[in-house]
ZAMARGU-4260 file (C-alpha; in steps of 0.2 Angstrom, whole numbers, plus 5000, padded with zeros to 4 digits):
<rodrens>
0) 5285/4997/4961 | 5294/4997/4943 | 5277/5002/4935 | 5276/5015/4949 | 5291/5023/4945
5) 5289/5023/4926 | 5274/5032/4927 | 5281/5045/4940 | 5297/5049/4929 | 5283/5050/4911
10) 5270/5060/4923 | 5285/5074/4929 | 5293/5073/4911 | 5273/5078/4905 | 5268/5085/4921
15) 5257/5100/4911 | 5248/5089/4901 | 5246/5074/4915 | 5238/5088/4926 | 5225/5095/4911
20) 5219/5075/4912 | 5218/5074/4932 | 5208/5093/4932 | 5196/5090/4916 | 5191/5074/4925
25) 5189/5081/4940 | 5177/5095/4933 | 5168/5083/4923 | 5164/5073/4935 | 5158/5085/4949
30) 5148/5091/4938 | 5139/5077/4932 | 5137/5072/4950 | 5129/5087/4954 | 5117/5091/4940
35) 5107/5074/4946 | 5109/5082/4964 | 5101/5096/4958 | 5087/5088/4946 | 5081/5077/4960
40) 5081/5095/4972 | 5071/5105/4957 | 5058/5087/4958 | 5056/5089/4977 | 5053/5105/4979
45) 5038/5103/4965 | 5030/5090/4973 | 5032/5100/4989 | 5024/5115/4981 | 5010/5103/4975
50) 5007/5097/4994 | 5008/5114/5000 | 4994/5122/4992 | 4977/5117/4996 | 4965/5115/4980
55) 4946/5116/4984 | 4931/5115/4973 | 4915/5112/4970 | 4899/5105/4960 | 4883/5117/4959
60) 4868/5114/4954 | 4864/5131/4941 | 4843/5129/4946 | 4837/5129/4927 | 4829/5110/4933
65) 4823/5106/4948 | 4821/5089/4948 | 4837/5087/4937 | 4853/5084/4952 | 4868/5093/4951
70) 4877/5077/4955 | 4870/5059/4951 | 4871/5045/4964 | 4881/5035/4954 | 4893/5050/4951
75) 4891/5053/4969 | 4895/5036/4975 | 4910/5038/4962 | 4917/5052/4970 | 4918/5042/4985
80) 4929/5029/4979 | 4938/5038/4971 | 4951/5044/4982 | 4954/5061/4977 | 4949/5069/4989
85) 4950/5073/5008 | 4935/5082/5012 | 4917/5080/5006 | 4902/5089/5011 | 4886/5085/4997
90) 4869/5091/5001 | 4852/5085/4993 | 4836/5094/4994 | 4816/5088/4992 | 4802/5097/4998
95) 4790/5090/5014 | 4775/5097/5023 | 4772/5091/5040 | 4763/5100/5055 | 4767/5106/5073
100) 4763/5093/5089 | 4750/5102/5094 | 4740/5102/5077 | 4742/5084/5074 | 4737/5078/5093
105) 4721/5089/5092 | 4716/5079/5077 | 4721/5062/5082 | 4720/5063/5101 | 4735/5065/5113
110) 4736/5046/5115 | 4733/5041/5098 | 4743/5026/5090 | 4754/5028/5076 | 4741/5020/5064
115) 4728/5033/5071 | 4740/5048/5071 | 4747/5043/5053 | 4728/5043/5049 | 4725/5062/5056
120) 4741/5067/5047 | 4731/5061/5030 | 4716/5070/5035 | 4724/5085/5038 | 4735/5084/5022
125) 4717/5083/5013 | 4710/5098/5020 | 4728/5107/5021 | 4726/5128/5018 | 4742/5138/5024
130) 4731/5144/5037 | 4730/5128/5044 | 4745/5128/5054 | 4754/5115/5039 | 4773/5115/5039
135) 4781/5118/5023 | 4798/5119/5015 | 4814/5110/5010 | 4820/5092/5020 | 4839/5097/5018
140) 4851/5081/5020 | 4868/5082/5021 | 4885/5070/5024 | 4892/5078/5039 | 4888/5091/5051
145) 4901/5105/5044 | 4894/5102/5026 | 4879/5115/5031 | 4886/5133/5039 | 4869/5138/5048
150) 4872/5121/5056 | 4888/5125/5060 | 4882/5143/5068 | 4868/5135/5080 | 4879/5121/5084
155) 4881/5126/5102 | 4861/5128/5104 | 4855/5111/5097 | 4847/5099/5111 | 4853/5081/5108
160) 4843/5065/5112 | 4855/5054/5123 | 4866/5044/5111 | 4865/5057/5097 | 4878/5072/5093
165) 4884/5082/5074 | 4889/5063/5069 | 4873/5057/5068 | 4872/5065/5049 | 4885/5053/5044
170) 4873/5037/5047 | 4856/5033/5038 | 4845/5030/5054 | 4827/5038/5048 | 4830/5054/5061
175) 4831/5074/5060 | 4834/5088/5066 | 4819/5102/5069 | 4814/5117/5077 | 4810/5119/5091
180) 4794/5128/5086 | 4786/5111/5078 | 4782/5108/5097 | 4791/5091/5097 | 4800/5082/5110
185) 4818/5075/5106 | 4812/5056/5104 | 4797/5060/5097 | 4792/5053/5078 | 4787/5063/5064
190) 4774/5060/5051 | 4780/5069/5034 | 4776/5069/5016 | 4789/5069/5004 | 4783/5081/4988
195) 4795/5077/4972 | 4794/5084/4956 | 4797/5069/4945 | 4794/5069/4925 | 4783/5086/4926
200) 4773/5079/4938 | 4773/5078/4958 | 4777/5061/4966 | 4771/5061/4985 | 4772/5049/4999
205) 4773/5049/5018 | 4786/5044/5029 | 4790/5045/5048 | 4807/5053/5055 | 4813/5053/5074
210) 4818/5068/5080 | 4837/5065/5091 | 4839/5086/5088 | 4831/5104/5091 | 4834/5119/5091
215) 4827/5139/5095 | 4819/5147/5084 | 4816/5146/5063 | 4831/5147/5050 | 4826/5150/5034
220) 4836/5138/5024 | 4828/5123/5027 | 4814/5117/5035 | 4820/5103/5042 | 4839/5090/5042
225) 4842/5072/5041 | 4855/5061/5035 | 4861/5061/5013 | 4861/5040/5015 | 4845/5043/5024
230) 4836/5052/5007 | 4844/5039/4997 | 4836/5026/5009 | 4820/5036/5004 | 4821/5037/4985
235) 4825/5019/4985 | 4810/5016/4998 | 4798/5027/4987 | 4804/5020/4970 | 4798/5002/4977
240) 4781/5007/4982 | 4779/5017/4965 | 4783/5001/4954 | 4772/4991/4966 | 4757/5002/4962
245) 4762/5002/4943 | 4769/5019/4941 | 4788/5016/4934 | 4793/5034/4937 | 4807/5036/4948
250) 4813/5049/4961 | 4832/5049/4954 | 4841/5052/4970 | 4856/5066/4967 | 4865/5078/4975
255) 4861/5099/4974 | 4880/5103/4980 | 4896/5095/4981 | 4912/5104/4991 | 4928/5096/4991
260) 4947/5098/4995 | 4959/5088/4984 | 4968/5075/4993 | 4984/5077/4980 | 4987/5088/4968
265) 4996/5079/4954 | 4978/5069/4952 | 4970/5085/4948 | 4971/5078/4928 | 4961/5063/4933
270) 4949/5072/4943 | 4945/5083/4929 | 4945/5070/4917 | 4932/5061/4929 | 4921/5078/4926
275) 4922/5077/4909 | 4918/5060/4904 | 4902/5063/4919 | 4898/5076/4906 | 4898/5091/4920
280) 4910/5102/4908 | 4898/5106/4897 | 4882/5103/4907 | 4868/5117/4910 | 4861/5108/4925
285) 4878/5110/4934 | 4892/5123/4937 | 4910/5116/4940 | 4923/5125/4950 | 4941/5120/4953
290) 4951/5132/4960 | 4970/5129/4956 | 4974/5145/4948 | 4988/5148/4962 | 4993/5130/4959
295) 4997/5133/4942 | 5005/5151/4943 | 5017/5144/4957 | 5021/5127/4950 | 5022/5133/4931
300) 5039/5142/4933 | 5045/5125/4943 | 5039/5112/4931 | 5046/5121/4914 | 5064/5124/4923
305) 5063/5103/4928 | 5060/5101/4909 | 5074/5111/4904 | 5087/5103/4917 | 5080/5084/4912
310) 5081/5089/4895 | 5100/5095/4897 | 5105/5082/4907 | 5109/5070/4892 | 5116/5083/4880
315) 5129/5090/4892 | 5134/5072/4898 | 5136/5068/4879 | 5148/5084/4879 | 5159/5080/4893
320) 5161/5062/4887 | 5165/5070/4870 | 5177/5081/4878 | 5187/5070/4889 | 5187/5057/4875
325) 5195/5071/4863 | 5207/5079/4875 | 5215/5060/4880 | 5216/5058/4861 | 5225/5072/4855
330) 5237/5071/4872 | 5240/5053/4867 | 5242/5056/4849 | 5255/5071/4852 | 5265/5057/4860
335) 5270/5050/4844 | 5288/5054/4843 | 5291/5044/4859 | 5281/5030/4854 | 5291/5028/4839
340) 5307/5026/4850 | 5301/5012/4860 | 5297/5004/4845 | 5315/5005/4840 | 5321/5001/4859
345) 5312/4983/4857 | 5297/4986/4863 | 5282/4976/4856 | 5264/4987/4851 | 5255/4978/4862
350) 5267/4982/4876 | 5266/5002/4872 | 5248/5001/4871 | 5247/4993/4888 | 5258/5005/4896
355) 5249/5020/4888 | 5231/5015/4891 | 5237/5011/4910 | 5247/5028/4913 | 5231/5037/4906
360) 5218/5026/4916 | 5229/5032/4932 | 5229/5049/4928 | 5208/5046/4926 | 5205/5037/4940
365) 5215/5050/4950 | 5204/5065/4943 | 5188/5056/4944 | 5192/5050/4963 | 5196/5068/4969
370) 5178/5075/4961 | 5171/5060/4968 | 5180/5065/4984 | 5174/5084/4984 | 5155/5079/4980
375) 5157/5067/4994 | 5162/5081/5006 | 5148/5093/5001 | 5132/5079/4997 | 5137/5061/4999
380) 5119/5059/4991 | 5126/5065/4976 | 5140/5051/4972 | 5131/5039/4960 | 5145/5025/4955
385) 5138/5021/4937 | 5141/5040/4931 | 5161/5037/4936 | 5164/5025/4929 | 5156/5031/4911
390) 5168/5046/4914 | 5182/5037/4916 | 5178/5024/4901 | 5176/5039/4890 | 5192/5048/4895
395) 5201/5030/4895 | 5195/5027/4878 | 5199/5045/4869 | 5219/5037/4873 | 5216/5019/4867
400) 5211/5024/4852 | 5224/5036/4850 | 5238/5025/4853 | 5230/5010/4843 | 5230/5022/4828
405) 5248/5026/4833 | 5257/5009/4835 | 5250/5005/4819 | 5259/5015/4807 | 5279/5013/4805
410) 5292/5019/4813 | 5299/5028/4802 | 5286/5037/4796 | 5282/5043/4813 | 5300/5051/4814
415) 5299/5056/4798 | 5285/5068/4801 | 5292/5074/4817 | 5305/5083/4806
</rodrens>
């Protein structure tokens, strides 16, 4: 209560310059309590932006080389596990001829076995004119229905086999999709041959496809659709065979066209470094696009204004320490006079200094409680306890210094520069 009462009467007697310690504080510290407030608002509402925005792009095969992929399958099956990305359609391409129902059971009979109707197929491959009725053009295989929009347009009007819908491209049974004109019944199997440009030269071979879809009439960008995992079956299939027969050239399986959606947009730098070292940026077999241009015009103004706040953050804590610690000096050290009468009333200079460092630690304690207090009121969030108390070392140690420096010196010559 006696301590109390002594620093009431020295507070009232000083009242001006005990209330300049209580407000600078309080200012100090909700301020420092709000600029992380607002760091950590500028950093979420970046990574919002960076969620919010939806970066696409794509892979392309430029046509200069056929038989060289835009997309390898190691870079393909890379892709994959990678994890950047949400949404994946890839395409592959090879060429096939094959022939309408009708043709091949006129040639191998109606009731013909598969032995004898892959025997006809090879008959008719031999003697083969346009003419002929042969069916010719690209076996186009995708990863997913939506990966193909003429798929997506006749969607409605495809017949399934029982069992079988647009998921059945995600799998890699040996089946397809065709028109309806090959004359075909849904069940039905398809002898094929597979015709692959490989080293300057064609690598052929047969194979036989189910048919689980149809549908009207003739689209023009592919012949014919079956799984990707299904072609990579294929190459791997053919590739056997070829090295069986002594021929070491391989049918490299790759993609013609990759789409994607990024999943997260602050791995965008990996996933062009991925490019890079695949050596896509520079290749004339493929053409990269990755469209973030409205990413970066949106989150460039947020990113450099988080620098500058981060970057402030240290000097104007530094400043405000500074600043309390000078203005609890100088107050301290204009008490000198005083100090140098209770030296001659008996008291000891480590009993001055106690009482001076705890009547300026009240006084800080009290300003950093009520800008605690108002921060509290407007974002509790806000209160961080560690920066407190760093304010209030500071402000306490601008006095300690101030009076150690003061006690020191003698009494007299503290009253003697007073007049």
């Amino acid at each position: 209560m006696k301590g109390f009462s002594y620093l009431w009467h020295m507070a009232w007697r000083r009242k001006a310059a005990c209330l300049l310690v209580v407000v600078a504080t309080m200012v100090a510290t909700v301020f420092m309590l709000f600029y992380p407030g607002l760091i950590e608002n500028t950093r979420r509402r970046l990574e919002e932006t960076y969620q919010g925005i939806t970066v696409t792009g794509s892979i392309v095969s430029t046509g200069i080389s056929p038989e060289v992929p835009a997309v390898s399958g190691s870079l393909w099956k890379e892709i994959q596990e990678s994890g950047y990305f949400s949404n994946l359609y890839a395409s592959g391409s090879f060429s096939i001829r094959a022939f309408p129902k009708e043709i091949l059971e006129e040639k191998a009979g109606t009731s013909a076995s598969e032995q004898e109707q892959l025997i006809a197929f090879q008959n008719l491959l031999a003697q083969a004119e346009e003419e002929s009725g042969v069916v010719s053009g690209a076996m186009k295989a995708y990863n997913t229905f939506s990966a193909e929009d003429e798929l997506v347009r006749i969607q409605d009007d495809i017949r399934w086999l029982d069992g079988y819908d647009e998921a059945c491209l995600k799998g890699n049974e040996r089946i397809c999709i065709v028109s309806e004109r090959w004359g075909y019944a849904l069940g039905d199997t398809i002898p094929m041959l597979a015709r692959v440009l490989v080293n300057k030269s064609y690598m052929e071979g047969i194979f036989r496809m189910k048919v689980v879809g149809t549908y009207p009439g003739k689209i023009t960008g592919f012949a014919a659709v079956m799984p990707l995992k299904t072609m990579e079956d294929l190459t791997v299939a053919a590739n056997a065979v070829q090295k069986q027969n002594g021929n070491y050239s391989e049918w490299i399986f790759g993609l013609r066209e990759v789409y994607f959606t990024v999943r997260d947009n602050l791995q965008l730098d990996q996933i062009k470094t991925m490019i890079t070292e695949n050596g896509l940026r520079d290749s004339k077999y493929a053409r990269v696009r990755i469209d973030d241009r409205i990413l970066k015009e949106t989150v460039g103004p947020i990113e450099s204004n988080l620098a500058q706040l981060e970057g402030s953050y240290l000097f104007f804590f530094v400043m405000i320490a500074a600043i309390g610690f000078f203005i609890s000096f100088l107050l301290a050290r204009g008490r000198k006079p005083e100090y140098a009468v209770m030296r001659m009333l008996g008291e000891s200079r480590a009993q001055i200094t106690i009482k001076a460092l705890c009547e300026q630690f009240v006084f800080c304690l009290a300003g950093v409680m009520l800008g605690a207090a108002a921060v509290g009121l407007m974002e509790k969030s806000s209160f961080q306890l560690a920066i407190c108390a760093v304010i209030l070392l500071c402000y306490t140690l601008g006095a300690a210094v101030a009076v150690m420096l003061t006690v020191r010196v003698n009494v007299m010559d503290i009253l003697r520069d007073k007049e």
